[in-house]
C-alpha positions as CSV (number, residue, x, y, z in Angstrom):
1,X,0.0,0.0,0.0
2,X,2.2,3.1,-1.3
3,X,-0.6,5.9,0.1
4,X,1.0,5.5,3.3
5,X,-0.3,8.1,6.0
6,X,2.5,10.9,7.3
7,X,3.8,10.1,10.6
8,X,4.2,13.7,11.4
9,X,0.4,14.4,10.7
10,X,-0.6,11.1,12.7
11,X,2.1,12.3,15.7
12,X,0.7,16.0,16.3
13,X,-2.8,14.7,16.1
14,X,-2.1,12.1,18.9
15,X,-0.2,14.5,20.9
16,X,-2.9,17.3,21.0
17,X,-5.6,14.6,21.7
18,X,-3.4,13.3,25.0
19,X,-3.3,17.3,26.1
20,X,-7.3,17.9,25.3
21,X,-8.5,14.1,26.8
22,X,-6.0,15.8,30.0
23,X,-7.6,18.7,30.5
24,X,-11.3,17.2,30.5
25,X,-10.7,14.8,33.3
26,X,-9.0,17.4,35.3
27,X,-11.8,19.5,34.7
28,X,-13.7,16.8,36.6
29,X,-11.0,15.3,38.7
30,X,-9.7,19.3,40.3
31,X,-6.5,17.6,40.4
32,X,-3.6,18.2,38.0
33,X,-1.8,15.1,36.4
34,X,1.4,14.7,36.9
35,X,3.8,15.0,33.6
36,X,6.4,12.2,32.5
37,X,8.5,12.5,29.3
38,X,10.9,9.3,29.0
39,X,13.1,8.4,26.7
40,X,13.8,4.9,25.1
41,X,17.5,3.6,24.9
42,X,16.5,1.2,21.5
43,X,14.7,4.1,19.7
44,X,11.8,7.2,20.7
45,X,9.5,7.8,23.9
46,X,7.0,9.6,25.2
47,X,4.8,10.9,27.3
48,X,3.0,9.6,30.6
49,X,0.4,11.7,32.0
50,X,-1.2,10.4,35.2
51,X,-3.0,10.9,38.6
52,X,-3.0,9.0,41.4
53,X,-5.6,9.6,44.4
54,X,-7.4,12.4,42.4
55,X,-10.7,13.7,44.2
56,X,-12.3,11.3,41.5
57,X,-9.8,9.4,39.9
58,X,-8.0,6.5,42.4
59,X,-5.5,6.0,39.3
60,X,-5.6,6.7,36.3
61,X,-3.6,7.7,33.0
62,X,-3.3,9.1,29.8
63,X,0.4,7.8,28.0
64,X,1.5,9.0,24.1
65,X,4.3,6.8,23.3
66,X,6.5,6.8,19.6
67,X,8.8,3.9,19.8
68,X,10.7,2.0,17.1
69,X,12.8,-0.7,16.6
70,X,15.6,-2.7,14.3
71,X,13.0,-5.8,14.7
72,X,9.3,-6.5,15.1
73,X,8.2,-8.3,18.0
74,X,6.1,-11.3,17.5
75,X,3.5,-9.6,19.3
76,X,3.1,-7.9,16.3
77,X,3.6,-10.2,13.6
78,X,1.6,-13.0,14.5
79,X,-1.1,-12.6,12.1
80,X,1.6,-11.2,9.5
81,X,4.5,-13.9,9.7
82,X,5.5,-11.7,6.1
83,X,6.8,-8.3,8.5
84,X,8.7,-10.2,11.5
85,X,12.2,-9.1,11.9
86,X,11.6,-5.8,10.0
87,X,12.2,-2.6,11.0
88,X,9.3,-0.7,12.6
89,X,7.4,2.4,14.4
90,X,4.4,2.7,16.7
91,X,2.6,5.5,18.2
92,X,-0.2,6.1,19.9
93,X,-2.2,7.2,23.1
94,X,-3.7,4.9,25.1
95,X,-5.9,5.5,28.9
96,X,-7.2,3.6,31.2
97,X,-9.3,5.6,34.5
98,X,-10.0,3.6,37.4
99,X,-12.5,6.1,39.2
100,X,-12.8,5.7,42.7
101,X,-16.4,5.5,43.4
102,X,-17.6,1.7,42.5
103,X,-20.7,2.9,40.6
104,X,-18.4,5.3,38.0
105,X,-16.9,2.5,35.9
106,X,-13.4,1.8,34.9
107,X,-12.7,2.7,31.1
108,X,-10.1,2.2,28.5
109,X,-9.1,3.9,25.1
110,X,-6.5,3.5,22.4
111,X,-5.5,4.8,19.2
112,X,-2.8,3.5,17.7
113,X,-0.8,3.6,14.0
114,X,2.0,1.3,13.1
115,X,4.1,1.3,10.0
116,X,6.9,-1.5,8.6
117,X,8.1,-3.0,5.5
118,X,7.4,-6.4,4.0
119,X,10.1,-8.2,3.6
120,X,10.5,-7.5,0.2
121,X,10.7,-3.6,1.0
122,X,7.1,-2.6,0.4
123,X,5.6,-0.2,3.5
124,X,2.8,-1.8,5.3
125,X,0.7,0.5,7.7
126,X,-2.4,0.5,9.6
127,X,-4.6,1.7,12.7
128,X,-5.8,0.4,15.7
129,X,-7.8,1.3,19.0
130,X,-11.4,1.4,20.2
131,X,-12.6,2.1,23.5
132,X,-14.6,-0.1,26.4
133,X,-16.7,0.3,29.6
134,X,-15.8,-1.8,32.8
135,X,-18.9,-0.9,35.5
136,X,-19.1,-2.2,38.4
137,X,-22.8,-1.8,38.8
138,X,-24.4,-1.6,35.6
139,X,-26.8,1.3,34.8
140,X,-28.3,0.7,31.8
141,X,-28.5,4.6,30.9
142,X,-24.9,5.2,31.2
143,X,-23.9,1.8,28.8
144,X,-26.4,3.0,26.2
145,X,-25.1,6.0,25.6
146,X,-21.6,5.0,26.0
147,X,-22.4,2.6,22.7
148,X,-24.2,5.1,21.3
149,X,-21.4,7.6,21.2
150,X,-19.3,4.7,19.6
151,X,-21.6,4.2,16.7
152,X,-21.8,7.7,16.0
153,X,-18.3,7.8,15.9
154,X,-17.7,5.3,13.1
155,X,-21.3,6.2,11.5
156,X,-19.5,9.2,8.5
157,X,-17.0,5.8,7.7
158,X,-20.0,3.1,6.8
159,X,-23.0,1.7,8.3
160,X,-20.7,-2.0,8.6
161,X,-18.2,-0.8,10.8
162,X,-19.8,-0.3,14.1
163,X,-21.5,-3.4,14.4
164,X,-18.3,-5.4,13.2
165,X,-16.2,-3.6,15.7
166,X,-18.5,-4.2,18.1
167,X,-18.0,-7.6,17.7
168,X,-14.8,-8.0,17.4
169,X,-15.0,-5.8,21.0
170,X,-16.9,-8.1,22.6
171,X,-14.7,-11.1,21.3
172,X,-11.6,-9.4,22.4
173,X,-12.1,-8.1,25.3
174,X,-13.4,-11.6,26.9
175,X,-11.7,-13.7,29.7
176,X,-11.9,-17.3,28.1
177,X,-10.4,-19.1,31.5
178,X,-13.3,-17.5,33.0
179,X,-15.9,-17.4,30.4
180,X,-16.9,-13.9,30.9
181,X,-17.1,-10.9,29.2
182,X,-14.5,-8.0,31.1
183,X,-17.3,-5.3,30.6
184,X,-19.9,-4.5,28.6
185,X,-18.0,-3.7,25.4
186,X,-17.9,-0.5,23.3
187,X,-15.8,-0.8,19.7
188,X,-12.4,-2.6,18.9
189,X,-10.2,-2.6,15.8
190,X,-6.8,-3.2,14.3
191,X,-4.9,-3.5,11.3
192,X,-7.0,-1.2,9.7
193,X,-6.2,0.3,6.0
194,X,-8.8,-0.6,4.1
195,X,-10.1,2.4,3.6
196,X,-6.8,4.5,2.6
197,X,-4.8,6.5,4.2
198,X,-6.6,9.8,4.3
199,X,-10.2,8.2,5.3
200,X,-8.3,5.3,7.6
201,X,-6.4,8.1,9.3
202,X,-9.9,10.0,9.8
203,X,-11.7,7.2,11.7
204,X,-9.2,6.9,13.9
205,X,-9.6,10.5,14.7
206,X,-13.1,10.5,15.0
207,X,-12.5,7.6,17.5
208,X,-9.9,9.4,19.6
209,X,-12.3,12.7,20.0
210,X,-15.5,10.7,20.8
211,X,-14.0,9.4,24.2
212,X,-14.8,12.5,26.3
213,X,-17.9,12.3,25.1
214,X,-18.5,8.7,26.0
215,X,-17.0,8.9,29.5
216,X,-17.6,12.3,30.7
217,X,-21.1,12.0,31.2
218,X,-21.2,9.0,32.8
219,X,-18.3,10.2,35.1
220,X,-20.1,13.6,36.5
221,X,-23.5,11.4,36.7
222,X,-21.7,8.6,38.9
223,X,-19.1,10.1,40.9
224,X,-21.2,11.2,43.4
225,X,-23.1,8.7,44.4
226,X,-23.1,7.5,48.0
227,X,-21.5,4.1,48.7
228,X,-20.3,1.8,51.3
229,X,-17.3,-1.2,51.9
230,X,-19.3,-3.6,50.1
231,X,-19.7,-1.9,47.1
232,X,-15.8,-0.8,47.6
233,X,-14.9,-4.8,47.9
234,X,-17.2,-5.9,45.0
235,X,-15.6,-3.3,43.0
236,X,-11.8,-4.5,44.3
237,X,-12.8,-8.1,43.0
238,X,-13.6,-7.1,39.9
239,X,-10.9,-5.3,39.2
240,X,-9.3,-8.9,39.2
241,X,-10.7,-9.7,36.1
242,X,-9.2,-6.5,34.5
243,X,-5.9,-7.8,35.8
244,X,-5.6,-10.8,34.1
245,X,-7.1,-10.0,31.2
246,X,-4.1,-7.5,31.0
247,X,-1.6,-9.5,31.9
248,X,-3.0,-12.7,29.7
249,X,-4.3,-11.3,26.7
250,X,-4.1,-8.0,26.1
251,X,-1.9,-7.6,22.4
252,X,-1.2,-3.5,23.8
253,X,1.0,-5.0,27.1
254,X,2.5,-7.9,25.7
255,X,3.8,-6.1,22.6
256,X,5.4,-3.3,24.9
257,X,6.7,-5.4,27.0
258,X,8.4,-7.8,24.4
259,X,9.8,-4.6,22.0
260,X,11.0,-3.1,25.7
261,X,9.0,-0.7,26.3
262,X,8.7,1.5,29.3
263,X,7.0,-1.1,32.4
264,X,5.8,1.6,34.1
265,X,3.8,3.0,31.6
266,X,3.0,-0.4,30.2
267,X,1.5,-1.1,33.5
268,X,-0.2,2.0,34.4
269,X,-3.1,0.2,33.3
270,X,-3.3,-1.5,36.6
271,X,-5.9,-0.6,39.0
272,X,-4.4,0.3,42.5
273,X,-6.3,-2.1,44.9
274,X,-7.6,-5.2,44.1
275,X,-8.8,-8.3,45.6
276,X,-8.9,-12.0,44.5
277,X,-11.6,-14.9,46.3
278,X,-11.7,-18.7,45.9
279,X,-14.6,-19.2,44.2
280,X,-16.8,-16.5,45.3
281,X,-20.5,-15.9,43.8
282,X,-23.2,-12.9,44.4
283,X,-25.8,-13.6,46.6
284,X,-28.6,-14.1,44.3
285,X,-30.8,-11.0,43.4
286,X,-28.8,-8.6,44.5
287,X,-27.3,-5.6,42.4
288,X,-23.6,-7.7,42.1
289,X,-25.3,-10.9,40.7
290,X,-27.0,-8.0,38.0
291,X,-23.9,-7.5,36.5
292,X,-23.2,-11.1,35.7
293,X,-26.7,-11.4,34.5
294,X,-27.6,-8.5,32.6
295,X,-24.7,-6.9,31.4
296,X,-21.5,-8.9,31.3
297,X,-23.6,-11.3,28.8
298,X,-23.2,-10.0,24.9
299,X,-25.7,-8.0,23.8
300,X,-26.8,-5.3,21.1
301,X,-27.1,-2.2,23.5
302,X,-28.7,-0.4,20.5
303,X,-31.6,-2.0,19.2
304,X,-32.9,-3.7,22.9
């Protein structure tokens, strides 16, 4: 694919959208994020922007990284055996805000572009990300609109994208050692060129703005709201599914940490407290045993 998208254009982008996605969770938070700028001894850097027991936020972050490398990580080349050992560069922003009120629920957001040769010296490019909702307690108001926001997001690109990134959401982000969802979805995608540069670019960026308006909302609406230590240990058990799904699955963590990235920013995506029980199950009826029932399940937020 010659068309290939300017880094440049793609790197200011991402670095404004880290600064304006910032500023709108301090405007909720009232506490400033701290600023990190790192270096990386094998090529690039970046960014980390976090908070740590904000008046909202328990932890949270916002990280721009632009790394690059003399060989490709299998992480990366997996599903394209034709690009490992190449040369290559990644950037992207990538969040994840672990609020500390158990009814405001955890989310996380990427956007991400990659760019290598083929072996045979052609370029090979394309874009990644989506975003996804982790409640606690599920409100049904706040996980409509959240997949609402999504769709309208991808809508200008093609009526078959948000449904097939929903999908491929749901299927992604799903613990199979436990059978179960990690949240309630939103939109995933990768390797995405299809559509050329300029309009593959474009999605992207319509992805990366929609996030404030997916989360915010929900954020002011929940923080609020008055809760207790069992809602504080439900929420501290759950959080143990986002921690092995990270540590397991997720293509984001194992591909920093195998093309040596920065751990602490790698792992910033860790909530602070969290708590593991053998074999533990909601009493039946009650709000916890909801979650497993009516939202962790698939289903098409739009149309029910």
């Amino acid at each position: 694919m010659s068309n290939a998208p300017n880094p440049a254009v793609v790197k200011a982008w991402l670095l404004d959208l880290q600064e304006r996605i910032v500023r709108g969770l301090e405007a909720v938070d009232g506490k400033a994020f701290l600023r990190d700028a790192w270096d990386r001894a094998e090529g690039g850097g970046g960014i980390s922007r976090l908070v740590e027991e904000g008046n909202v936020i328990e932890r949270g972050g916002v990280n721009f990284s632009h790394v690059m490398g003399a060989k490709l990580p299998p992480s990366a080349s997996a599903h394209r055996p034709d690009l490992g050992g190449q040369p290559w560069e990644a950037m992207g922003v990538s969040l994840v805000i672990h609020p500390r009120n158990p009814y405001a629920p955890t989310v996380h957001m990427n956007v991400r572009f990659f760019t290598t040769t083929t072996a045979d010296g052609q370029p090979a490019w394309w874009f990644g990300g989506g975003m996804d909702l982790t409640p606690y307690y599920g409100e049904v108001e706040d996980v409509k609109h959240f997949h609402q926001t999504c769709h309208n997001a991808l809508a200008p690109f093609g009526d078959e994208l948000h449904p097939r990134f929903k999908k491929w959401c749901d299927e992604y982000f799903y613990l199979k050692h436990r059978q179960e969802a990690r949240g309630v979805g939103g939109i995933f995608f990768d390797d995405f060129n299809e559509a050329g540069a300029e309009q593959s670019l474009a999605m992207m960026q319509s992805v990366g703005d929609s996030f404030l308006l997916a989360y915010l909302p929900i954020l002011e609406r929940r923080k609020d709201t008055p809760y207790g230590e069992r809602e504080r240990d439900f929420q501290a058990y759950r959080r143990g599914r986002y921690v092995e799904f990270n540590l397991v699955f997720d293509r984001g963590t194992l591909f920093g940490l195998q093309s040596g990235g920065r751990t602490e920013a790698i792992l910033m995506s860790m909530p602070p407290i969290v708590k593991w029980r053998y074999r533990w199950e909601p009493e039946a009826g009650s709000p916890e045993a909801a979650l497993y029932s009516d939202f962790l399940p698939h289903r098409d937020w739009l149309t029910e």
